[in-house]
MARRO-123524 format. One record per residue (C-alpha): residue in one letter; x, y, z. Coordinates in steps of 0.5 Angstrom, whole numbers, padded with zeros to 4 digits, always signed. Layout:
residues N
AXYZ ...
//
This chain:
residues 529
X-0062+0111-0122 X-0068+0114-0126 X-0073+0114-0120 X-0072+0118-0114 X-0072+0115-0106 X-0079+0114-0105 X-0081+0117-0097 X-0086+0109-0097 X-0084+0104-0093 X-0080+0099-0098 X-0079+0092-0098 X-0073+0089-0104 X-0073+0082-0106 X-0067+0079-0108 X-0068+0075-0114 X-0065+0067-0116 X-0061+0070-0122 X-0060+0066-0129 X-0064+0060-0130 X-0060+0054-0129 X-0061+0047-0127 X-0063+0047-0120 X-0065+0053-0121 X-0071+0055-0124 X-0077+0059-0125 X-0080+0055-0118 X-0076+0061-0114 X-0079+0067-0119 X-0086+0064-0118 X-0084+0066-0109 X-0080+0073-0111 X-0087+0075-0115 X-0091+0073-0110 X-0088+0076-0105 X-0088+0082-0110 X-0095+0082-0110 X-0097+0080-0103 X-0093+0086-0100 X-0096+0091-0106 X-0102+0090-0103 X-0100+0092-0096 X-0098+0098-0098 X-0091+0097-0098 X-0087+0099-0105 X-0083+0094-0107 X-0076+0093-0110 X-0074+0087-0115 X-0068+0086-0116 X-0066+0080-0120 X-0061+0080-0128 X-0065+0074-0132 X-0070+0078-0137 X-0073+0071-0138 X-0078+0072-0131 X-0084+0074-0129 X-0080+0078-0124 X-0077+0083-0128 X-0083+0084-0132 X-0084+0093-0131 X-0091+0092-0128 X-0089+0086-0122 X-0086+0091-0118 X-0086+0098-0116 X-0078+0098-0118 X-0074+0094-0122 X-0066+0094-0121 X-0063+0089-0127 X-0057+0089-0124 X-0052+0083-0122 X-0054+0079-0115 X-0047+0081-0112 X-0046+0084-0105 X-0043+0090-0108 X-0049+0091-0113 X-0054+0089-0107 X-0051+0094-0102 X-0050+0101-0107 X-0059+0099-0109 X-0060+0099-0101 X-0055+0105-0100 X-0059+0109-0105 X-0067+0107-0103 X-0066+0106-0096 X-0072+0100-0096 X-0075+0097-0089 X-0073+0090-0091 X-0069+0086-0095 X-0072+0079-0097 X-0066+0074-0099 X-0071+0067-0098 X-0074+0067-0105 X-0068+0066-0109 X-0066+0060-0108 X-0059+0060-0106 X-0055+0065-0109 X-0059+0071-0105 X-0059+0066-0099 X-0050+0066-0099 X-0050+0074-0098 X-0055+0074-0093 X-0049+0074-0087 X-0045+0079-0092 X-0051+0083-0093 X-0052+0083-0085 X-0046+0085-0083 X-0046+0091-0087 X-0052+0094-0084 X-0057+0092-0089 X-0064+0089-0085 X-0065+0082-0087 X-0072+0080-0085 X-0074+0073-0084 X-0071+0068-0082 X-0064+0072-0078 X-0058+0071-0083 X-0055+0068-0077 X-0060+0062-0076 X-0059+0060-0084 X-0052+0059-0083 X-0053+0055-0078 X-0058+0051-0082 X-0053+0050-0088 X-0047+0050-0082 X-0046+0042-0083 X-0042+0042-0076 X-0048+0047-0072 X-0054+0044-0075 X-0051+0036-0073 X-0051+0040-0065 X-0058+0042-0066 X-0061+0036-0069 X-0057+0032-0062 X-0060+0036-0058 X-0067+0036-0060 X-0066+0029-0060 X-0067+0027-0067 X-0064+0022-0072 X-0060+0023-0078 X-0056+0018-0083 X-0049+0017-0080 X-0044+0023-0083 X-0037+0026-0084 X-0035+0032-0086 X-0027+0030-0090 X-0022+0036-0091 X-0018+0031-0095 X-0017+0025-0099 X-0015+0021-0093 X-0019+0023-0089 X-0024+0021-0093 X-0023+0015-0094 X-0021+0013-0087 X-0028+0016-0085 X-0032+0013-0091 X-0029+0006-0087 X-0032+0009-0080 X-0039+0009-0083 X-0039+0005-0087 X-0042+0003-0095 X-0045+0006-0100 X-0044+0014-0098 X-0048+0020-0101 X-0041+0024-0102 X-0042+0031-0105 X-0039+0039-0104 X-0041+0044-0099 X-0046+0048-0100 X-0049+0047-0107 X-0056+0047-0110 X-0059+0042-0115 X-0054+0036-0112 X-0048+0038-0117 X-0042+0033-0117 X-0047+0030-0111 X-0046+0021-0111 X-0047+0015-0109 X-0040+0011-0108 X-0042+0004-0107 X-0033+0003-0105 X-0027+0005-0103 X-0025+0004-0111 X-0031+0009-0113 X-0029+0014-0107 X-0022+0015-0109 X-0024+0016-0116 X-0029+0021-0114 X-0024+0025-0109 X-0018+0024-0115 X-0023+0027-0120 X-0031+0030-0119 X-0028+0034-0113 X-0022+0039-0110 X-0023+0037-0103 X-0020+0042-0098 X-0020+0046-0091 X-0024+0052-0096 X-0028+0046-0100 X-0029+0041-0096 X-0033+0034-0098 X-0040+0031-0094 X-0040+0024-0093 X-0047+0021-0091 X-0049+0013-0090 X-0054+0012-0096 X-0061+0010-0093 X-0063+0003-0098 X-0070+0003-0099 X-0072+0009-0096 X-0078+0013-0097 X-0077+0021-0097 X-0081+0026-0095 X-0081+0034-0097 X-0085+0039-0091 X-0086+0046-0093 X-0088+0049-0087 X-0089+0058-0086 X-0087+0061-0079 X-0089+0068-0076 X-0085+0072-0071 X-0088+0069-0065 X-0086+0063-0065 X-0093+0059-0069 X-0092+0054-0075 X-0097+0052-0081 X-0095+0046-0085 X-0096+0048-0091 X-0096+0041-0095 X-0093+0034-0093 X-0090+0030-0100 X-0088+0023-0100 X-0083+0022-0106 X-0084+0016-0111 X-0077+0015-0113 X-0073+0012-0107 X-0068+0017-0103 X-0062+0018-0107 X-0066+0021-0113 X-0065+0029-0112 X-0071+0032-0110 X-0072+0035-0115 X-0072+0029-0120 X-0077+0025-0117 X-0084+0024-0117 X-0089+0027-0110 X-0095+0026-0108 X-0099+0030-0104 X-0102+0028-0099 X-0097+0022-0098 X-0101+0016-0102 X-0097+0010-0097 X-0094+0013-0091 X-0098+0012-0084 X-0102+0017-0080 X-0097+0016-0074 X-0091+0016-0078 X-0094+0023-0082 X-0096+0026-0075 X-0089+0025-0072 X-0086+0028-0079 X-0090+0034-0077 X-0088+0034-0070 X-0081+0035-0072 X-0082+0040-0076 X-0085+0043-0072 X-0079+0043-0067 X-0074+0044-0073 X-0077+0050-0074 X-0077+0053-0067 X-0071+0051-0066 X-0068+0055-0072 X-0072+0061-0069 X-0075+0061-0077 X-0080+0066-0080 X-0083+0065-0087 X-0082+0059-0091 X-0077+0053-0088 X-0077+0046-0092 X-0075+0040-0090 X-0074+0034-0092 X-0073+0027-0089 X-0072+0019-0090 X-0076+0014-0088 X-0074+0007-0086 X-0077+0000-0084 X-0074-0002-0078 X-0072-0009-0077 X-0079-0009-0073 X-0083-0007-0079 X-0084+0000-0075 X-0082+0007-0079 X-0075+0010-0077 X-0076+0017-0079 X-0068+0021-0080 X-0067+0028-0081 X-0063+0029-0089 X-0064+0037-0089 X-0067+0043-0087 X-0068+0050-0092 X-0069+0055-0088 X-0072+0059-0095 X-0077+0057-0100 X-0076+0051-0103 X-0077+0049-0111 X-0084+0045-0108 X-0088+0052-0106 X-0091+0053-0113 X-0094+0046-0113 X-0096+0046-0105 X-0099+0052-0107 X-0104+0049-0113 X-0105+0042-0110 X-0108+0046-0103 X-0110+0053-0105 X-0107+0056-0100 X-0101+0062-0103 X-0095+0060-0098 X-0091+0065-0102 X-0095+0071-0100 X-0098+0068-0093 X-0089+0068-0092 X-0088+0074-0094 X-0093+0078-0090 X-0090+0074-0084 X-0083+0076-0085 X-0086+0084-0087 X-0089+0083-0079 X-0096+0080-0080 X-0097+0074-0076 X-0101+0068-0079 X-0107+0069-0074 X-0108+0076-0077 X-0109+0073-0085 X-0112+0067-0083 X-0108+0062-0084 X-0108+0058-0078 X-0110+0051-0080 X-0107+0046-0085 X-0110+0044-0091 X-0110+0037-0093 X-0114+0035-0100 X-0118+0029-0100 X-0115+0029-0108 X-0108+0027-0110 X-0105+0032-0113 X-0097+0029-0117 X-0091+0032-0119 X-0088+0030-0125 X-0081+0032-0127 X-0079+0033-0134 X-0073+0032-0137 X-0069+0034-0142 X-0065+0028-0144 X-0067+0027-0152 X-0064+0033-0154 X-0056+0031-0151 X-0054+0025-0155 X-0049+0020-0151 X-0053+0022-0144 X-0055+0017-0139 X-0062+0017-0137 X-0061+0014-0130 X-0063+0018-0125 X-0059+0019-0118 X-0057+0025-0113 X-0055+0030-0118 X-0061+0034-0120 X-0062+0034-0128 X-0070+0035-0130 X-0071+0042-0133 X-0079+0043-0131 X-0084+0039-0128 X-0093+0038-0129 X-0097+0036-0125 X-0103+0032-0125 X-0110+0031-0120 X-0114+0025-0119 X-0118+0023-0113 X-0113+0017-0112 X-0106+0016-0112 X-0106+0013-0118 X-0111+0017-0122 X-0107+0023-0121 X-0100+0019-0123 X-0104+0018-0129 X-0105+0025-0131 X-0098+0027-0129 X-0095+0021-0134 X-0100+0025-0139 X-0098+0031-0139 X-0090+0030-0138 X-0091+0026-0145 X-0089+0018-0142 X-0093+0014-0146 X-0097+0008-0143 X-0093+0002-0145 X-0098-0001-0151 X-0098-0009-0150 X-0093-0013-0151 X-0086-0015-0149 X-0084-0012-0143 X-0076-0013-0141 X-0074-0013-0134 X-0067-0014-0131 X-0065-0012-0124 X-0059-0010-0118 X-0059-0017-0113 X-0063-0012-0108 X-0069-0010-0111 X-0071-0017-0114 X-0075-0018-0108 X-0079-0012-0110 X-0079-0013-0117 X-0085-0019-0116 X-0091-0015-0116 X-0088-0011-0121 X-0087-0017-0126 X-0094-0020-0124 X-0098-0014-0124 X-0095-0014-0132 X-0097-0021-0133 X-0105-0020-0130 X-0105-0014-0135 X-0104-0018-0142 X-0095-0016-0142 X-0090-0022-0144 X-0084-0022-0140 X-0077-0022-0142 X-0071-0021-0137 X-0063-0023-0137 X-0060-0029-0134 X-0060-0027-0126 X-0067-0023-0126 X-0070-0028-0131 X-0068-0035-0126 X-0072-0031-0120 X-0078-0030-0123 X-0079-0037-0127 X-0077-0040-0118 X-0082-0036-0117 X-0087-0039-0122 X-0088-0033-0128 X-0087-0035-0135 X-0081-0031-0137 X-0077-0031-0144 X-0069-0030-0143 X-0065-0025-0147 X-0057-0024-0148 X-0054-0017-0144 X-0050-0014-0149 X-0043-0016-0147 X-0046-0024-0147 X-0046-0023-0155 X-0052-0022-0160 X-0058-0023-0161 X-0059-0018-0154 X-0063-0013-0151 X-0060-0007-0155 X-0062-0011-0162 X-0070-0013-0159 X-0070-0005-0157 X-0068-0003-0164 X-0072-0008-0168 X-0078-0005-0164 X-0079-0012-0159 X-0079-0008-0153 X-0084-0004-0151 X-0083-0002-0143 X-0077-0003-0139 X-0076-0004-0131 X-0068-0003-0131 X-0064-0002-0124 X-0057-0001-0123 X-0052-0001-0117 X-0044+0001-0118 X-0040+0004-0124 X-0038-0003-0128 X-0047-0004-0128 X-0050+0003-0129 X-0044+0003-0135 X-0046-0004-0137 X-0054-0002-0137 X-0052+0006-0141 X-0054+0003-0148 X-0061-0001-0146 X-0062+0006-0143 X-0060+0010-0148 X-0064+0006-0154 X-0070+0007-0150 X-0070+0014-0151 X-0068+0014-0158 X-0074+0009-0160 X-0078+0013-0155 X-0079+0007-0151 X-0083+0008-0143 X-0078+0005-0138 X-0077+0006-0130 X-0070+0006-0127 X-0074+0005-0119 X-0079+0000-0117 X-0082+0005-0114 X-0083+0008-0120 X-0085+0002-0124 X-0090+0000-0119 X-0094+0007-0119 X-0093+0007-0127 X-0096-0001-0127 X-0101+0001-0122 X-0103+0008-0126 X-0105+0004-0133 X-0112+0002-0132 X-0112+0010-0131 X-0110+0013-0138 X-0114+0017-0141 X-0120+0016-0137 X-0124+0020-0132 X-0128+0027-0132 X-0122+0034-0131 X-0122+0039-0126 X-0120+0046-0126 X-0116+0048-0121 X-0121+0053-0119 X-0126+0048-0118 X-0122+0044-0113 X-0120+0048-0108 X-0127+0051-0108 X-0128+0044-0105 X-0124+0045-0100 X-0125+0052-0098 X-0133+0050-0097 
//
């Protein structure tokens, strides 16, 4: 080591390490901000983090850098050396996250939420106990040590599952199975289901609207949500893949209160100190009422907190990190929720036409590699922006191709009609077709692939085609449709592959290109005002 042990209080933030997919910068914006916050309490901070592609390992983020490997035996012989105050493992995404009890049992104080309380967050088993006791409502779901136990427990709740490993970011080999058929291949081929690995298995929620909270609690006990965010794309798309307003552009007042009351309670409960995320799946109940059911708690900052933060103004990384350093959120002045009168939209960018022979379909494994954002002072304003700036084209008029699963083709009318008004002409398959010609929209039928040529692959090559509406369900059907899919892509090509994503993408066309633009600076002066 070049520097000698300092006598100034020190605090070491741990790092997420190399980039990867699920992974990204999001958690190095925290680590820096914490930094920065925490430097200007007078504390000496201690960067350690191995990926020289970060701002967190710049020489003039930190008071210290250690570029060294985020393991336990590096981690400790850092502390051992400087001797810090505290240790942060809440901004590295999950790789500082898993030494938080192996770090703890060797003496090394973690500050923040207590390793302990993480664990019983990511504990399938514990956290369902808490969520019982506090009377909150969850998809059903199994834990599988087996491949029969899988299957077995698979009939018990019923299909289609959400199936993936324990403990893993960015919804890596996660799935939706929508039978036995697809679970036993799953199983046999995606995974290695064990005692030491087992699989998770959860009752997909159809149709459902999920939700992200961030929240920030101090030492005492009080919480301040920090940005509600309603997904565009349905649940089942990963987190990190979908679209998301802030504030929420559909959901009722009642429904969001009851959101931020259990947050609330959640975040109690786990006895969290800094950053929590938590996310949610709203369903309509057979009266029309919203259900609202509890997916997941993050007992640490989530891939959100950079876009909470410029939507709102409010910086919830350093706000955090002065909590778990032992500030309250009443002595920094952060005791009231901001919620904008403008929507602010996150887009999520992918990298899709650089890898030949890769399905564009969206699911639960997480496959974007970057996100924009766009403001507006309505839902569909900012959604226009946020298509601008992740280069989607507006589809240009012409002839827009429509072929949807059976469950959606209810959902799919307004979409269909919504394009009519707007001058579009159009073309579906057989199945889609027939339903919007009963419902009385003119409609021009086109050949699948494997009905023979001419067909929907040949109208998208020739440059026919100039927006797709394509959703699938089920091996056979996602493999049937790749091509339609693929085509799109190499002919550059708008399509969605979710009516919630066409519906907003329709809404937003009278949109592109108009408006006056704000700065950032500007918008939250408002809001400070």
């Amino acid at each position: 080591c070049e520097a000698n042990p300092s006598s100034r209080e020190q605090i070491m933030i741990l790092g997420a390490g190399h980039n990867r997919i699920g992974q990204g910068i999001q958690f190095d914006y925290c680590c820096v901000h914490a930094a920065l916050a925490l430097r200007d309490d007078g504390y000496e901070t201690i960067m350690v983090n191995c990926n020289p592609e970060t701002v967190s390992t710049d020489y003039d983020t930190s008071d210290r850098l250690y570029f060294e490997p985020l393991t336990l035996e590096d981690v400790l012989e850092i502390v051992e050396l400087e001797q810090p105050k505290g240790v942060i493992v809440q901004y590295g995404g999950q790789t500082p996250l898993k030494l938080a009890r192996a770090l703890e049992a060797n003496g090394v104080p973690v500050i923040g939420t207590s390793p302990d309380s993480i664990d019983l967050a990511e504990d399938r088993e514990r956290f369902q106990q808490l969520v019982e006791k506090l009377g909150l409502k969850q998809p059903p779901n199994r834990i599988a040590r087996n491949d029969q136990e899988a299957l077995l427990l698979a009939r018990e709740i019923g299909y289609p599952l959400v199936v993936r490993p324990s403990y893993v970011l960015g919804g890596r080999a996660m799935e939706i199975v929508y039978g036995e058929s697809d679970l036993a291949r799953y199983v046999r081929d995606a995974v290695k289901v064990s005692n030491d690995s087992p699989v998770l298995l959860d009752r997909f929620l159809d149709n459902a609207v999920e939700v992200d909270v961030d929240i920030i609690a101090d030492k005492d006990g009080n919480v301040l949500i920090g940005g509600v965010m309603e997904h565009i794309e349905e649940a089942g798309v990963h987190s990190g893949d979908s679209s998301c307003s802030l504030p929420p552009y559909s959901l009722s007042a009642q429904t969001q209160a009851e959101l931020r009351r259990q947050v609330v309670e959640l975040a109690k409960a786990l006895n969290v100190v800094g950053l929590m995320n938590t996310q949610f799946a709203i369903q309509a109940g057979d009266n029309g009422e919203d259900i609202v059911y509890l997916l997941e708690v993050n007992p640490r900052a989530s891939r959100t907190v950079p876009f909470v933060s410029k939507a709102t103004g409010m910086a919830l990384a350093k706000i955090a990190a002065r909590c778990m350093a032992g500030k309250t959120l009443a002595e920094q002045g952060a005791t009231k929720e901001i919620v904008p009168d403008y929507y602010s939209v996150k887009e999520a960018i992918f990298p899709f036409a650089k890898f030949q022979g890769v399905d564009p379909i969206l699911g639960p494994e997480m496959r974007s590699t970057g996100e924009v954002m766009g403001v507006g002072r309505s839902f569909s304003a900012a959604f226009a922006r946020a298509q601008e700036a992740g280069g989607i084209k507006a589809p240009p008029l012409g002839k827009a191709f429509v072929s949807v699963r059976d469950p959606d083709k209810q959902r799919v009318l307004p979409v269909a009609q919504a394009l009519l008004e707007r001058g579009y002409t159009l073309v579906a398959t057989r199945g889609t077709g027939a339903w919007l010609q009963q419902h009385g929209m003119d409609c021009e039928i086109v050949n699948k692939v494997v009905e023979g040529r001419p067909h929907i692959v040949d109208s998208i090559k020739n440059g026919e085609i100039v927006y797709i509406v394509n959703t699938t369900e089920g091996r056979a059907a996602i493999n049937d449709s790749f091509s339609i899919r693929r085509e799109a892509l190499q002919h550059r090509v708008t399509y969605s592959t979710t009516i919630a994503g066409a519906k907003a993408l329709v809404q937003s066309l009278e949109f592109r290109g108009t408006g006056p633009v704000w700065s950032l600076q500007e918008l939250h002066k408002e809001l400070n005002a």
